[in-house]
TORROVEX-310766 format. One line per 5 residues: number of its first residue (from 1); for each residue x, z, y of C-alpha. Coordinates in steps of 0.5 Angstrom, whole numbers. Layout:
<sites>
NUM = X Z Y; ...
</sites>
This chain:
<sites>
1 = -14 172 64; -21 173 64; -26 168 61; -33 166 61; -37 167 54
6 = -43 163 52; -48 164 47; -51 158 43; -57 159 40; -60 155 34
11 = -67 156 34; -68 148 33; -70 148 26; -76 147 22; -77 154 17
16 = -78 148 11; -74 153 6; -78 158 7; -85 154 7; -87 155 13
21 = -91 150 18; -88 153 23; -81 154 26; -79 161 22; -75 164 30
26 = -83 163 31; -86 168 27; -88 173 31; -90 181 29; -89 185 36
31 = -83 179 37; -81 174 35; -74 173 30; -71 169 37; -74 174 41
36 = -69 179 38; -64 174 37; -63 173 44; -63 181 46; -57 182 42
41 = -54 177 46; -57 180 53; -51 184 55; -46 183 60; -40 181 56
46 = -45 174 55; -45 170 62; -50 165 59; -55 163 54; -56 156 51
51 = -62 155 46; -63 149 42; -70 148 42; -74 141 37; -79 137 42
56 = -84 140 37; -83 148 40; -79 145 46; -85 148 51; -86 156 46
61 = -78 156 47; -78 155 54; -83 161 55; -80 166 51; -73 165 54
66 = -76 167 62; -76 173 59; -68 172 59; -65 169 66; -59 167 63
71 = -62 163 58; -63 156 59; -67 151 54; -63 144 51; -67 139 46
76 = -64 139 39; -62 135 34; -65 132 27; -60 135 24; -56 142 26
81 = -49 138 28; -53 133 32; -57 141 35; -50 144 36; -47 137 40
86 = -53 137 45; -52 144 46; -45 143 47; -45 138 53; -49 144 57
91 = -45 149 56; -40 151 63; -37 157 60; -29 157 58; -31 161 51
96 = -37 159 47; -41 163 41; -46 159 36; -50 163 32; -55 162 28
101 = -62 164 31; -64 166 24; -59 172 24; -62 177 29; -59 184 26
106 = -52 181 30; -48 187 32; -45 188 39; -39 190 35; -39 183 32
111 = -40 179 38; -35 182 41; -30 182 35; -32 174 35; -29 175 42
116 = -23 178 42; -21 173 36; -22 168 40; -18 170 45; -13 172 42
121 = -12 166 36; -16 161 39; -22 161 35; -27 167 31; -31 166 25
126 = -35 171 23; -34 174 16; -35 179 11; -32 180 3; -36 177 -3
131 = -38 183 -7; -39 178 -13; -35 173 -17; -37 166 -14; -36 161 -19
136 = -36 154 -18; -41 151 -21; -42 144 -25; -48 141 -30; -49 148 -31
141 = -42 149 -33; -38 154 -30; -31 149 -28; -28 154 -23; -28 161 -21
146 = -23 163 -15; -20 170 -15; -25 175 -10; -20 178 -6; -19 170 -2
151 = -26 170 -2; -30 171 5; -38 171 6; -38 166 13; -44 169 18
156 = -45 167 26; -43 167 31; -37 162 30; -32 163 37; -28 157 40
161 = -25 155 47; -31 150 49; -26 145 50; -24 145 44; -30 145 39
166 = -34 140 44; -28 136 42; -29 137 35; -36 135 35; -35 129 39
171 = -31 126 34; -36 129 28; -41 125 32; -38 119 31; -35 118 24
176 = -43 121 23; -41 127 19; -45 132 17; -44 140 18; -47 146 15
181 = -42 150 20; -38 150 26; -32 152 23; -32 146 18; -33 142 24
186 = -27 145 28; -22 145 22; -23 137 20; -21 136 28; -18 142 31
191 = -13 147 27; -15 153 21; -21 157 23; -19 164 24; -23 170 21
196 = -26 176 24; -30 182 22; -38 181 21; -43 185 18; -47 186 12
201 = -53 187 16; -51 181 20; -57 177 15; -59 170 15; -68 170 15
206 = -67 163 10; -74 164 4; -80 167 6; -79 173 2; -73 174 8
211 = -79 175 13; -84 180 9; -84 187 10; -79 192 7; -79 198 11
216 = -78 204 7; -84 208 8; -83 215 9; -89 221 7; -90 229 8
221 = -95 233 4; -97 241 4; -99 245 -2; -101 252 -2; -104 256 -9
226 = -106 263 -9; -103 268 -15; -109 271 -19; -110 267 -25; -109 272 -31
231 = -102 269 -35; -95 271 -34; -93 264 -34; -93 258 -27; -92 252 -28
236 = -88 248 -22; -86 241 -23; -88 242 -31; -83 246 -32; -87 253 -35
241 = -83 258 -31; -85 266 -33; -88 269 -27; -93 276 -27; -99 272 -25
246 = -102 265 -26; -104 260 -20; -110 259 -18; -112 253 -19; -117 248 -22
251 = -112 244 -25; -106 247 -28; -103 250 -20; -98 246 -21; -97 246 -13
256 = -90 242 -13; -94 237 -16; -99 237 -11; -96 237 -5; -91 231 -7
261 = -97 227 -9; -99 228 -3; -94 226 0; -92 220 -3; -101 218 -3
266 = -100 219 5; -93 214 6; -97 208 1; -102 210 7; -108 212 1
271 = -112 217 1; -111 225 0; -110 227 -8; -117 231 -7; -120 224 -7
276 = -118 221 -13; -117 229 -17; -123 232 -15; -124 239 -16; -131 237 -17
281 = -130 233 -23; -129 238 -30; -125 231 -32; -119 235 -28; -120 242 -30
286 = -114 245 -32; -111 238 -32; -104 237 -33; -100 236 -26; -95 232 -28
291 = -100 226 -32; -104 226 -25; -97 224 -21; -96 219 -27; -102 215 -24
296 = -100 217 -17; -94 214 -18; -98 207 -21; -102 207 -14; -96 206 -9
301 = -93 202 -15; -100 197 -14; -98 197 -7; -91 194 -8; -87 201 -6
306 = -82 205 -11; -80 211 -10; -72 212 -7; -72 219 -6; -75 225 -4
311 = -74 233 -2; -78 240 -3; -78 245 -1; -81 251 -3; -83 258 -1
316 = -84 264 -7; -83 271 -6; -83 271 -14; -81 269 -18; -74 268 -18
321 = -74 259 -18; -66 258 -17; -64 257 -25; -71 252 -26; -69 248 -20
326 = -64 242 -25; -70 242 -31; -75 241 -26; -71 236 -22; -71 233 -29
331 = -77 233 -31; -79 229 -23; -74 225 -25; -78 221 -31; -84 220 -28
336 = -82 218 -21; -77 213 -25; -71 216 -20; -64 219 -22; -65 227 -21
341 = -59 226 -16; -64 224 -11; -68 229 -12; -68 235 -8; -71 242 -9
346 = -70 247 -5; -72 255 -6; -73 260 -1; -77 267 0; -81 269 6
351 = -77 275 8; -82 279 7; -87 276 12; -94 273 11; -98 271 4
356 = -92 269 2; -88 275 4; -93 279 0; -92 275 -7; -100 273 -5
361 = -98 265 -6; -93 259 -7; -93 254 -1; -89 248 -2; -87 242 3
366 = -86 235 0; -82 230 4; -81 223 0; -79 216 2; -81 210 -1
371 = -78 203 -1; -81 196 -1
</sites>
């Protein structure tokens, strides 16, 4: 049997918790969190969109969703039972998904899972495992702690059959009970709500922290030192490495250090390390690489940003690196606070071609990423 689907979008709040002045599914950086949350339901498995809206953002709703015909725009509630049964008596379709308008990283996986359960079982409530212990909690005083394995983290979308969950909803509405989900509306006055797979990714943007900019910011720096400086040692990394010249250099030609300074400095969107160590200066004469990416490693630090991981390559005829490569791993490890197991080192010549062939220099390329 087919059946039609709708899609109930709750975008009537106000963002009180997040401390906004402002419906938070407003807030708009390229798009906003409704705009997004709509495009996650926009495909042909959903053959209508019903969007709670307050009286306050009823006309800014409305305009967004003619980006979107299927959706139309329904006045919401005080609270989100009350939103929830107003949407409910536009709705026409046999099957209905209320979903939360905060949670716009839904899969079309998850959608369609809360779907299928409800076709199957009469109802589809979005779920996944708790990975902590959840105690109950009163005065302070842990009374209970029910065991992890009965435990499931409730998301949106929660599916039932329209004709089911609206009746449930009239009979919420006149007790005047108070709901924080659907599937605690359908349980008291319907049957036992079934689950279904969500997502770990499927979040709720609930406090303003949730809406700050956590992308990782990933950075690419190139070195290049040329041999010629009278000693039998080169340093990569901080590690002294026996070598039948020195690196030119007015630091100490750590050029592993140099080109991975340059990459983190360029993923924090900041300066090249000529700017902040130039070679003009005698303070950084024979200066120790490995002090200069401390401070490197204090700037991203003052602009929110850790290191999560990073990967180098390097290009030497001579000398011979691969049994160096875990102690300068290690040593990179200390500074940049990451586990050595996130740093990759990798060694290789030029096959006889070029500067590099001819053991004339050293080139290193460094790739990092860091995260908020």
């Amino acid at each position: 049997m087919s059946y039609s689907v709708c899609a109930v979008i709750c975008a009537a709040g106000k963002g009180t918790r997040a401390g906004f002045t402002k419906n938070k599914l407003l807030l708009k950086k390229g798009y906003t969190v409704l705009e997004k949350t709509l495009s996650a339901f926009d495909f042909p498995a959903i053959d209508e969109i019903v969007v709670t809206a307050s009286e306050r953002d009823f006309n800014e709703i409305s305009q967004i969703c003619k980006a979107f015909p299927k959706a139309k725009v329904v006045l919401g509630g005080e609270t989100r039972t009350q939103s929830v049964y107003n949407a409910l008596k536009a709705v026409q379709s046999d099957i209905v998904l209320i979903h939360d308008g905060a949670r716009p990283y839904v899969t079309r996986q998850t959608i369609e899972n809360c779907i299928q359960s409800v076709k199957t079982f009469g109802s589809g409530i979005c779920a996944v495992e708790c990975r902590d212990t959840i105690s109950v909690v009163e005065n302070n005083k842990i009374r209970s702690t029910p065991r992890r394995d009965t435990l499931r983290q409730i998301q949106t979308p929660q599916g039932f059959f329209t004709e089911n969950i609206r009746y449930a909803y009239e009979r919420a509405m006149e007790i005047g009970g108070e709901y924080t989900d659907d599937a605690s509306v359908f349980g008291q006055f319907c049957g036992t709500p079934n689950i279904c797979d969500g997502a770990r990714e499927n979040v709720k943007l609930t406090y303003a922290e949730d809406f700050e900019d956590n992308a990782a910011r990933c950075g690419f720096g190139i070195d290049t030192h040329a041999f010629g400086k009278k000693q039998d040692f080169i340093v990569l990394a901080g590690v002294k490495i026996p070598s039948h010249s020195g690196l030119i250099a007015h630091s100490d030609g750590d050029v592993l250090v140099h080109a991975l300074m340059d990459a983190l400095l360029s993923a924090a969107g900041l300066k090249d390390i000529g700017h902040y160590f130039p070679d003009t200066d005698e303070k950084w004469k024979n200066a120790d690489s490995m002090n200069m990416l401390s401070q490197v490693v204090y700037l991203i630090d003052k602009q929110g940003y850790a290191v999560q991981n990073v990967s180098i390559a390097i290009q030497a005829e001579k000398p011979r690196l691969a049994k160096y490569i875990d102690d300068m791993k290690n040593s990179l490890s200390s500074v940049l606070k990451i586990d050595p197991t996130a740093i990759g080192i990798g060694a290789g010549t030029n096959e006889g071609l070029g500067y590099v062939g001819e053991g004339k220099g050293i080139t290193v390329n460094a790739y990092v990423l860091l995260k908020k």
